[in-house]
C-alpha positions, 0 to 999 in steps of 0.5 A, a space after each residue: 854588560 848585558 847588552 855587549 854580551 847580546 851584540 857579540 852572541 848576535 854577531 856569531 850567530 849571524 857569522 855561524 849561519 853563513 859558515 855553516 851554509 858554507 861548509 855544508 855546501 863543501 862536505 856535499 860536494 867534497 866527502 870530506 869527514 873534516 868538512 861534515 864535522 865542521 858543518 855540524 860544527 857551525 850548526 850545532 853552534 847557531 843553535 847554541 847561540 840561539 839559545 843563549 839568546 834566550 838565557 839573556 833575555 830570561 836573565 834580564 827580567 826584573 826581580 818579582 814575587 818568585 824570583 826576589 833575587 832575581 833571574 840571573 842564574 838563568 843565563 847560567 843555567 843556558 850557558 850550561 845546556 850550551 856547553 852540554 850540547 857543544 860537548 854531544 853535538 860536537 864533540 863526540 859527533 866528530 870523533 864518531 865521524 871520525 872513527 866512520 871515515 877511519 874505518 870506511 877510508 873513504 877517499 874525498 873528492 873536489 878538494 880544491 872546492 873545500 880550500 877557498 870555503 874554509 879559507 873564508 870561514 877562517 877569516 870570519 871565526 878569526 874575526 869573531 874570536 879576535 873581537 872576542 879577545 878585544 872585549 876580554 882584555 877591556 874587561 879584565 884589565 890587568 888580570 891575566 887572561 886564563 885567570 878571568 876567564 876562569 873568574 868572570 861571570 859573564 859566561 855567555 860571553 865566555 861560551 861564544 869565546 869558547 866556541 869562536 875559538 874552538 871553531 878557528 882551530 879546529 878551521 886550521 886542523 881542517 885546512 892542515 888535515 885536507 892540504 896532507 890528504 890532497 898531497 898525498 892521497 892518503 883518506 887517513 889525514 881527514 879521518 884524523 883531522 875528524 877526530 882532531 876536531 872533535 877533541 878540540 869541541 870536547 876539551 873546550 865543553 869540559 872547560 866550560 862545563 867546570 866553569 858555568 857548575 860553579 856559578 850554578 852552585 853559588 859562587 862567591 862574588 870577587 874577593 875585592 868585593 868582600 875586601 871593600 865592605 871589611 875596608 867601608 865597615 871600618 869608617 863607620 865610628 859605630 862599627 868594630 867590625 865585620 864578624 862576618 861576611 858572605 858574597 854570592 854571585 846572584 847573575 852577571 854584574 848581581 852580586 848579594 852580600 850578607 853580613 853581621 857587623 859588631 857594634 860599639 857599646 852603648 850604641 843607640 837604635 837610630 845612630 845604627 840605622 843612619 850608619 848601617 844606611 851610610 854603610 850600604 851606601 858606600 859600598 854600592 857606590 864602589 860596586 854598583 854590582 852589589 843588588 842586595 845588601 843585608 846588615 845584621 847588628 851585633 853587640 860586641 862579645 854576643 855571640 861568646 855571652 850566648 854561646 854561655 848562656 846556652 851552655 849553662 855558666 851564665 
């Protein structure tokens, strides 16, 4: 998962660098509000990608003395500043543009340069998107789209999706807002096509702004993960049963899980450990995913007889 989830920030980055030389040649030589925010567009999204580059590479470290769990969270963490600064150096970027040009009602100029550009950039971010939908839709399997983007874990490929197609549409507001400025002469449509993208960068930071905080907080690992130990605890002749457990999604593709089993009576100390291995065992085999794995033993009815004993009838 980690090496696709680099290849495709890669591809981006390297899509975003020759769009954004692009656009920039365009907003220069055309004046346009639309064409200078989507040049600050495609080059807050290279820095962007540059830094979830470095989330991937810190996520990828090994688990040592300071970090047990490891160093998942951190692409976490990355993804997050990327989307704080898709929102900033975007979002309200453009819609200040915007409002300058609105009030200025600067007229732009050379127009018929600005087509064939984002012509060209619409052909490479819809490629970009287009490839970021197919390894969405191997992934999900037959979970609907909208839901797995709101319950994978790999959010940097999430972050590029989200921009890749926050770029594309704001591409053909661009293409919309200059085609009606060019027709009519009017410097209102590019002031309004500014602000149109700039809504666009704003919606989609805030949709992942929600999305990465939860991870960040803990979030609990899918549910078919949970179902699976409840379901594996049942084949072990020495287990009751779960009395509880708990999931906690550690990075992309690290999940922990913690649990207290109950026992049958009578049960001898090295018939639990065989079991409690067997237990683990089969659990990772149906979820390789699952890094960490603690068992707690309990003796059936435990926790009534302390909850007596503390509470002075016993």
């Amino acid at each position: 998962m980690g090496e696709q989830s680099t290849k495709h920030v890669l591809n981006s980055l390297f899509v975003n660098m020759v769009i954004a030389a692009a656009k920039g040649l365009a907003a220069f030589f055309t004046g346009s509000g639309a064409m200078f925010a989507e040049t600050i567009h495609s080059v807050a999204d290279c820095g962007n990608q540059a830094l979830l580059l470095v989330g991937i590479k810190r996520a990828g470290r090994a688990p040592d003395e300071q970090r047990p769990f490891g160093y998942g969270r951190a692409l976490y963490f990355w993804s997050f500043i990327v989307s704080l600064l898709l929102f900033t150096g975007g979002g309200v970027f453009s819609i200040y543009e915007g409002l300058h040009k609105l009030s200025a009602q600067e007229p732009p100029r050379n127009l018929g340069l600005a087509f064939p550009i984002l012509g060209f950039s619409l052909l490479l971010e819809g490629a970009s998107t287009l490839g970021n939908i197919r390894e969405l839709n191997k992934r999900r399997a037959s979970k609907p789209f909208f839901r797995y983007l709101r319950e994978t874990t790999d959010s940097a490929l999430v972050v590029i999706f989200g921009e890749n197609f926050a770029a594309s549409l704001g591409l053909v507001i661009a293409i919309f807002s200059l085609a009606m400025t060019y027709f009519t002469k009017n410097p209102l449509y590019d002031s309004l096509g500014t602000l149109m993208i700039g809504g666009v960068l704003v919606v989609v930071a805030i949709f992942l702004c929600v999305e990465i905080v939860s991870l960040l907080e803990g979030e609990a690992a899918d549910p078919q993960i949970r179902a699976s130990a409840i379901e594996l605890a049942k084949e072990q002749p020495l287990f009751r049963g779960l009395l509880q457990v708990m999931t906690v999604q550690q990075g992309p593709g690290e999940v922990m899980i913690a649990a207290k089993v109950e026992l049958q009576p009578h049960a001898q100390a090295a018939d639990i450990c065989v079991a409690i291995s067997l237990f683990e065992r089969a659990v990772r085999k149906r979820h390789p995913e699952v890094k960490w794995l603690f068992v707690e033993p309990d003796l059936p009815d435990a926790a009534k007889r302390s909850n007596a004993v503390r509470g002075g009838t016993v």
